[in-house]
N, CA, C, O and CB atoms as a CASP TS submission, in Angstrom:
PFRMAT TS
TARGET T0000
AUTHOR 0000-0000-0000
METHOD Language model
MODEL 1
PARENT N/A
ATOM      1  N   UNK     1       5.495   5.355  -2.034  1.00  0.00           N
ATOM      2  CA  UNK     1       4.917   5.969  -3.223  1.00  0.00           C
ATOM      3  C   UNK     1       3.414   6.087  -3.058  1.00  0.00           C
ATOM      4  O   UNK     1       2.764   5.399  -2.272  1.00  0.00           O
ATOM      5  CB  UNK     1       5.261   5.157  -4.484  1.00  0.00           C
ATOM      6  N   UNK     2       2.921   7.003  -3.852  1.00  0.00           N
ATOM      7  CA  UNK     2       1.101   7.391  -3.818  1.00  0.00           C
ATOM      8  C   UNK     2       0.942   7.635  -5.200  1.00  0.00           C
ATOM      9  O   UNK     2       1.816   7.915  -6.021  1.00  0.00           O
ATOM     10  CB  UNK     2       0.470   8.947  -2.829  1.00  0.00           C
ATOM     11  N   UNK     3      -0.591   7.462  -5.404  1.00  0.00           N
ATOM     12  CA  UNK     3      -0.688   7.798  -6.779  1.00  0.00           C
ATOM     13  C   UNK     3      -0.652   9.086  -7.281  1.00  0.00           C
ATOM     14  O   UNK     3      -0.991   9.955  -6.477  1.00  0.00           O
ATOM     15  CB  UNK     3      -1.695   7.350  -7.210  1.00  0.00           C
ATOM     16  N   UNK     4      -0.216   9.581  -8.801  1.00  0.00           N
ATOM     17  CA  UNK     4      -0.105  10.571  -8.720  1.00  0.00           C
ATOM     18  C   UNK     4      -0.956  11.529  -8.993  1.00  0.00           C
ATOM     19  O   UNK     4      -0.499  12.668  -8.898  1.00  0.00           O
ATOM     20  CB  UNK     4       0.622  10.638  -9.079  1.00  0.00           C
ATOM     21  N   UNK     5      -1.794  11.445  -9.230  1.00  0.00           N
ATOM     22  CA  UNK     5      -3.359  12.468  -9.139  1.00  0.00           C
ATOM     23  C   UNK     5      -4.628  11.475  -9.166  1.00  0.00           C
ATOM     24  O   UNK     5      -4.284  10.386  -8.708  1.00  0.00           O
ATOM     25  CB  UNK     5      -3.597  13.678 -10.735  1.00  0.00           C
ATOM     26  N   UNK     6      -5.575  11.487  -9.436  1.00  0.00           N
ATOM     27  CA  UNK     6      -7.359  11.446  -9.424  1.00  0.00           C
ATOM     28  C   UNK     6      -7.345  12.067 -10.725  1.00  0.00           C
ATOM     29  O   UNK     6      -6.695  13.095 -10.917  1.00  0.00           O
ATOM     30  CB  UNK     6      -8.407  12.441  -8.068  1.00  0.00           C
ATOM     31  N   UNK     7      -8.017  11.513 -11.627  1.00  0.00           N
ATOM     32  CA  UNK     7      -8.878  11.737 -12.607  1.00  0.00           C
ATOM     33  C   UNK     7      -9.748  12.632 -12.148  1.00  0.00           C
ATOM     34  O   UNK     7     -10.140  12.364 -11.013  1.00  0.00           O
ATOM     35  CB  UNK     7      -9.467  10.652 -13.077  1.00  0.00           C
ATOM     36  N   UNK     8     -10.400  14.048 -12.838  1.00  0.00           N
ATOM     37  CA  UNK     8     -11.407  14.799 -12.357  1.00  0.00           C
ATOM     38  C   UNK     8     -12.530  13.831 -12.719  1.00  0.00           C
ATOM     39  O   UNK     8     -13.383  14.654 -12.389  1.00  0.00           O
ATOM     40  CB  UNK     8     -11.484  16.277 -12.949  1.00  0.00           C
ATOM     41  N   UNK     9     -13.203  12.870 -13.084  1.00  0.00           N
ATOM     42  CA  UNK     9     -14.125  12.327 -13.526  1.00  0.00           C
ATOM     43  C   UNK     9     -14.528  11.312 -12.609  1.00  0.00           C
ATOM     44  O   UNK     9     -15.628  10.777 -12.474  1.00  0.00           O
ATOM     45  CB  UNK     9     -13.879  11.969 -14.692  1.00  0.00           C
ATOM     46  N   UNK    10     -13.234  11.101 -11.876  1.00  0.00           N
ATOM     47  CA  UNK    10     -13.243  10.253 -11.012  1.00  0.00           C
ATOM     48  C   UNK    10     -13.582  10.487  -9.324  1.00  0.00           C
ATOM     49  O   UNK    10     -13.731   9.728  -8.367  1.00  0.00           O
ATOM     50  CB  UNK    10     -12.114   9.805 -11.266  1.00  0.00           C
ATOM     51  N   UNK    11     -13.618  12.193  -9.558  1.00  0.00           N
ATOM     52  CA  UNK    11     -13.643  12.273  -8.076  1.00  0.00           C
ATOM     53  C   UNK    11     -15.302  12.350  -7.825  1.00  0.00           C
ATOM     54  O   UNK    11     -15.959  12.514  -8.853  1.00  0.00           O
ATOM     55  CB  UNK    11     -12.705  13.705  -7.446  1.00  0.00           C
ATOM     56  N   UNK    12     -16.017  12.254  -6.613  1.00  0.00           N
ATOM     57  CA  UNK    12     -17.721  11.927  -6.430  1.00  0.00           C
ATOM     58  C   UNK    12     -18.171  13.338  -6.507  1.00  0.00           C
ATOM     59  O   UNK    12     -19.376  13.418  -6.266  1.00  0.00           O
ATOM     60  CB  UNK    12     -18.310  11.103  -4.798  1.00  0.00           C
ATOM     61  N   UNK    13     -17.501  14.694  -6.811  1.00  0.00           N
ATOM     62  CA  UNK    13     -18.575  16.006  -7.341  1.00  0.00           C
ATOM     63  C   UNK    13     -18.777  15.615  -8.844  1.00  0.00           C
ATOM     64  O   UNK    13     -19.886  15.860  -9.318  1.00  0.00           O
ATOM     65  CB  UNK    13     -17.807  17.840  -7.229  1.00  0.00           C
ATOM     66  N   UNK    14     -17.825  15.032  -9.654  1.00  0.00           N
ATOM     67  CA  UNK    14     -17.978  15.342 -10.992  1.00  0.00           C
ATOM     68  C   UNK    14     -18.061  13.931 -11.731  1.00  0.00           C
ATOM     69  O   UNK    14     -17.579  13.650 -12.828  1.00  0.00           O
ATOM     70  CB  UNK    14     -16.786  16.281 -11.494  1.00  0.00           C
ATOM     71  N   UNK    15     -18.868  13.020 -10.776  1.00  0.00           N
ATOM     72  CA  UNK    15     -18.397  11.364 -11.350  1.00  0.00           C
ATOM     73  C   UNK    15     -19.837  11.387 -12.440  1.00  0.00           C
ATOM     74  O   UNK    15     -19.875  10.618 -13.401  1.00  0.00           O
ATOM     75  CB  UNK    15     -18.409   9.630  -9.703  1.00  0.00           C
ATOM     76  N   UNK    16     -21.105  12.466 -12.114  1.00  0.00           N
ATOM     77  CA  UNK    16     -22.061  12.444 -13.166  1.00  0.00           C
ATOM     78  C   UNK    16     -22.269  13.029 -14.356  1.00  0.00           C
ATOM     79  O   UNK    16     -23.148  12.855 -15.200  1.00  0.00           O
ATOM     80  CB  UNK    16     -22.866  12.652 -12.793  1.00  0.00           C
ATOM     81  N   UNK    17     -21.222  13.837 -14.305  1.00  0.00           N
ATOM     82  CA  UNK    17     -20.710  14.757 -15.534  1.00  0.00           C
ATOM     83  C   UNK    17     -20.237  13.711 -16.610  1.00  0.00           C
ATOM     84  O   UNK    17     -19.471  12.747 -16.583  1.00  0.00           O
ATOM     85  CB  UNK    17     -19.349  15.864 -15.084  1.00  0.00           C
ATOM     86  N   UNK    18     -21.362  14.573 -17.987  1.00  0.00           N
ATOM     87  CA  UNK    18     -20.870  13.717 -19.158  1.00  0.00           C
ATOM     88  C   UNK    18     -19.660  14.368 -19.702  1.00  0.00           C
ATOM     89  O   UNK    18     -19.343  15.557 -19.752  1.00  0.00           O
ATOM     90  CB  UNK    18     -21.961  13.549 -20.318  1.00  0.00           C
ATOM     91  N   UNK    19     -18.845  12.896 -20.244  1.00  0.00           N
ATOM     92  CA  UNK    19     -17.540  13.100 -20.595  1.00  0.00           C
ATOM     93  C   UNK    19     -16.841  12.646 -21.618  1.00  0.00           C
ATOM     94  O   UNK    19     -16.506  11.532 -21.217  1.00  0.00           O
ATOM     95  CB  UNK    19     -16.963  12.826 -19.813  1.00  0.00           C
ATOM     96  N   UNK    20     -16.349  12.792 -22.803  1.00  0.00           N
ATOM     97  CA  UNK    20     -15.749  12.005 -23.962  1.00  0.00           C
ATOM     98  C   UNK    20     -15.001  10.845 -23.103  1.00  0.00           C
ATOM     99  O   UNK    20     -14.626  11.279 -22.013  1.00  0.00           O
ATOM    100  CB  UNK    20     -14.635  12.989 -25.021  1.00  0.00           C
ATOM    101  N   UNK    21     -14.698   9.502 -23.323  1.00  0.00           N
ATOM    102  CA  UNK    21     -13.239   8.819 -23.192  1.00  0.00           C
ATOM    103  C   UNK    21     -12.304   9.304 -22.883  1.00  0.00           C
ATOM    104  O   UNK    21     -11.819  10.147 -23.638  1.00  0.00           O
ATOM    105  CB  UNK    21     -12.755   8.358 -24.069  1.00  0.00           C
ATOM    106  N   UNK    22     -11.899   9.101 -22.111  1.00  0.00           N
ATOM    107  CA  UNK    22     -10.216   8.992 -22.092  1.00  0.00           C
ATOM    108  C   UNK    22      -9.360   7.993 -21.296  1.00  0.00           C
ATOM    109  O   UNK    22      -9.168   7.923 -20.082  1.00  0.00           O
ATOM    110  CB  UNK    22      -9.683  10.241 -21.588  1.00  0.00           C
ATOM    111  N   UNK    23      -8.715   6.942 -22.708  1.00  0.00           N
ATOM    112  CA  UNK    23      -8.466   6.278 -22.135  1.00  0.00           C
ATOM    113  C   UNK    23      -6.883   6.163 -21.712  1.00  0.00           C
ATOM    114  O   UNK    23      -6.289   5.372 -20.979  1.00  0.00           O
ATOM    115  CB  UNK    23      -9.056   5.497 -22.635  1.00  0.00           C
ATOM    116  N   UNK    24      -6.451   7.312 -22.502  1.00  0.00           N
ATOM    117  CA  UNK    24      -4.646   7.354 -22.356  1.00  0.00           C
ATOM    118  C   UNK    24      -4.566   7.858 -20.748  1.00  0.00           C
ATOM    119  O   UNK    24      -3.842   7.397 -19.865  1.00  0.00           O
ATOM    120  CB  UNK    24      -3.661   8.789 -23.672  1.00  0.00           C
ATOM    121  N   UNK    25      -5.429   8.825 -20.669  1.00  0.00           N
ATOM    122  CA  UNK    25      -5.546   9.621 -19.011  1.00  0.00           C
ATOM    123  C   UNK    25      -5.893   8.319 -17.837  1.00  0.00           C
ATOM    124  O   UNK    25      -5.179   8.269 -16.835  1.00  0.00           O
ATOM    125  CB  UNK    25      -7.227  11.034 -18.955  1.00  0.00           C
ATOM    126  N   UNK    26      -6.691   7.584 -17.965  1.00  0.00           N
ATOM    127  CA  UNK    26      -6.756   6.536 -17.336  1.00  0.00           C
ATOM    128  C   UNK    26      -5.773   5.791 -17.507  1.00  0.00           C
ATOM    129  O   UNK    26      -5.190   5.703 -16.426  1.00  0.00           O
ATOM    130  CB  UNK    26      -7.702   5.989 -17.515  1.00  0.00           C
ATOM    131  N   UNK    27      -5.085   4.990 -18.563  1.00  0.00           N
ATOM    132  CA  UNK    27      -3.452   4.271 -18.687  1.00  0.00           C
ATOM    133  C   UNK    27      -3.096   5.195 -17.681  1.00  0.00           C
ATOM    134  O   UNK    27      -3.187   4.835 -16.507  1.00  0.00           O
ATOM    135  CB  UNK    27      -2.362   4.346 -20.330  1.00  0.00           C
ATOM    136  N   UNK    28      -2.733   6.249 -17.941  1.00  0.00           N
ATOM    137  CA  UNK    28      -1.470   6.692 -17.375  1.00  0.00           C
ATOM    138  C   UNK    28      -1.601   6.818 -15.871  1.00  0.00           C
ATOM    139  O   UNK    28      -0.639   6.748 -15.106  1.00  0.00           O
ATOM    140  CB  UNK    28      -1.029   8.026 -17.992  1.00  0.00           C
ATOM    141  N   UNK    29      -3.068   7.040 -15.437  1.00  0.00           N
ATOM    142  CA  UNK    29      -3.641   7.348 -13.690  1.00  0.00           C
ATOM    143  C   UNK    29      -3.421   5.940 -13.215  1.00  0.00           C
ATOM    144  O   UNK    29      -2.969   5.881 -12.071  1.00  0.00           O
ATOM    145  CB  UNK    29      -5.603   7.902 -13.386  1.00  0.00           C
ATOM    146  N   UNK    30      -3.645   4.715 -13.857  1.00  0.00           N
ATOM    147  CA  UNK    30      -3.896   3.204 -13.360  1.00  0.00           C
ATOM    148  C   UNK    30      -2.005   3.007 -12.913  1.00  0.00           C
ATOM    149  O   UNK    30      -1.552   2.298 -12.015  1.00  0.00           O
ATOM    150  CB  UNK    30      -4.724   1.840 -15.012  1.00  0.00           C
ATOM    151  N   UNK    31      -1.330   3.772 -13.752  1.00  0.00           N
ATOM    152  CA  UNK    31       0.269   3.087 -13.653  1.00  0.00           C
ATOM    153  C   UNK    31       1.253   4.256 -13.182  1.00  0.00           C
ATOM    154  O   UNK    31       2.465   4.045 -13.165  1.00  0.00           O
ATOM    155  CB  UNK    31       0.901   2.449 -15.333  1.00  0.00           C
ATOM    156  N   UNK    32       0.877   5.127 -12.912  1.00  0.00           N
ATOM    157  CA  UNK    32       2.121   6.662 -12.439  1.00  0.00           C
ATOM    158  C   UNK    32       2.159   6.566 -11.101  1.00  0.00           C
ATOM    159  O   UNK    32       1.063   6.564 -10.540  1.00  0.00           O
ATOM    160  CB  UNK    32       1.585   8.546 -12.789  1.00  0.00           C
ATOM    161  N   UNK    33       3.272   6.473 -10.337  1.00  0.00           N
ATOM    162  CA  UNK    33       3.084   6.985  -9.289  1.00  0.00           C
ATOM    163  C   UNK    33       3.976   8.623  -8.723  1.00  0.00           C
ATOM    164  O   UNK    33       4.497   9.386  -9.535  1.00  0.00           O
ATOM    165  CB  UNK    33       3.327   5.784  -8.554  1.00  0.00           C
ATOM    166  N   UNK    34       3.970   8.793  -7.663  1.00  0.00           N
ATOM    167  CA  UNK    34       4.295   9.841  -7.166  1.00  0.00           C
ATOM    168  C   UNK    34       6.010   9.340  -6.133  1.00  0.00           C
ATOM    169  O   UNK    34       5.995   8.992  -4.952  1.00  0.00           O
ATOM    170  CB  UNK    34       2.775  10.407  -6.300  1.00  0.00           C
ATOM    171  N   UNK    35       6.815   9.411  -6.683  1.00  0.00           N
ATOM    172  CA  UNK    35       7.958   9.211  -5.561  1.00  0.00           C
ATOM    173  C   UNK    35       8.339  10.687  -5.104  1.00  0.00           C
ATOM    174  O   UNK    35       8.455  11.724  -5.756  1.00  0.00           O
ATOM    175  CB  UNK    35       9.419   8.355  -6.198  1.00  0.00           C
ATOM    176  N   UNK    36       8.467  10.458  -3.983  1.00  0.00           N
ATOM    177  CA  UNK    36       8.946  11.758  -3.263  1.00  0.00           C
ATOM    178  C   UNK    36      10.537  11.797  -3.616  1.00  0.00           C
ATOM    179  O   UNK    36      11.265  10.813  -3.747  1.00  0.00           O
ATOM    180  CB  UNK    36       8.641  11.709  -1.469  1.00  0.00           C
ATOM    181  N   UNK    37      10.913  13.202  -3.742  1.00  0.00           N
ATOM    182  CA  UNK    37      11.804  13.895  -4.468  1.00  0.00           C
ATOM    183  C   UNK    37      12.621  14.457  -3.454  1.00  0.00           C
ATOM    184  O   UNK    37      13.656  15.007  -3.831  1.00  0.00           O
ATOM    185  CB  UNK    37      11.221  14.856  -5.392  1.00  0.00           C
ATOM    186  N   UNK    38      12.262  14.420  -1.772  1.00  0.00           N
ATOM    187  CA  UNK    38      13.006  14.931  -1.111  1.00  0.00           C
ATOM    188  C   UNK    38      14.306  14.353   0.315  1.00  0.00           C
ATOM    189  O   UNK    38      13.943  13.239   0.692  1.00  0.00           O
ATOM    190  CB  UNK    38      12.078  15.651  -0.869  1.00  0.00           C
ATOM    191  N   UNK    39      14.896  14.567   0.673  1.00  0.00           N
ATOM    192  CA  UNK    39      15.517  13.422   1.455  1.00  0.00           C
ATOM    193  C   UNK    39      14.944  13.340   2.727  1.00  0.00           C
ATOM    194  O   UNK    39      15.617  12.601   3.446  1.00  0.00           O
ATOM    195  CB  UNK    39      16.990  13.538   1.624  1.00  0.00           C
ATOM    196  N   UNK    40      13.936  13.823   3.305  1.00  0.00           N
ATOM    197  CA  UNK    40      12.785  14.383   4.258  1.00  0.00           C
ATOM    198  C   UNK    40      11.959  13.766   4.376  1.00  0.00           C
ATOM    199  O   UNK    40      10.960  14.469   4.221  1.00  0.00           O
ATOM    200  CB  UNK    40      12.197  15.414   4.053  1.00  0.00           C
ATOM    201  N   UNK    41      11.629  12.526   4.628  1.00  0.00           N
ATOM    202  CA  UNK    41      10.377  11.734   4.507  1.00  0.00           C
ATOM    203  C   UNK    41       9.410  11.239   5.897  1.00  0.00           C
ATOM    204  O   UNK    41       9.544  10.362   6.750  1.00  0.00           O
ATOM    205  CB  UNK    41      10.864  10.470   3.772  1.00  0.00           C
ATOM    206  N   UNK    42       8.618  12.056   5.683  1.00  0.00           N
ATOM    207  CA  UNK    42       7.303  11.705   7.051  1.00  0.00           C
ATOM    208  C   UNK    42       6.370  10.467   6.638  1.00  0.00           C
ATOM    209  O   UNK    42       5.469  10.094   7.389  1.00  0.00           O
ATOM    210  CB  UNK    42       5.987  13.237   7.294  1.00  0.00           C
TER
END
C-alpha cells in the first residue's frame, strides 16, 4: 500500500501559500491508503 495523495499545501511549490484549515483533508491524508486494485503487481 502507498498513500493516497499529498495535500496540495503540502507539496514544497505551494507549502508558502496562505491557506484556510483543513483539518478533515489532513484526517483523511494522515489515514487513506492506496491498495492496488489489480492482480498485476510490480
Amino acid at each position: 500500500t502507498r498513500p493516497a495523495w499529498v495535500l496540495m499545501h503540502r507539496l514544497p511549490a505551494f507549502r508558502d501559500v496562505f491557506r484556510d484549515p483543513l483539518p478533515t483533508a489532513e484526517f483523511m491524508e494522515d489515514r487513506l491508503v492506496n491498495i492496488p486494485s489489480s492482480v498485476v503487481v510490480t
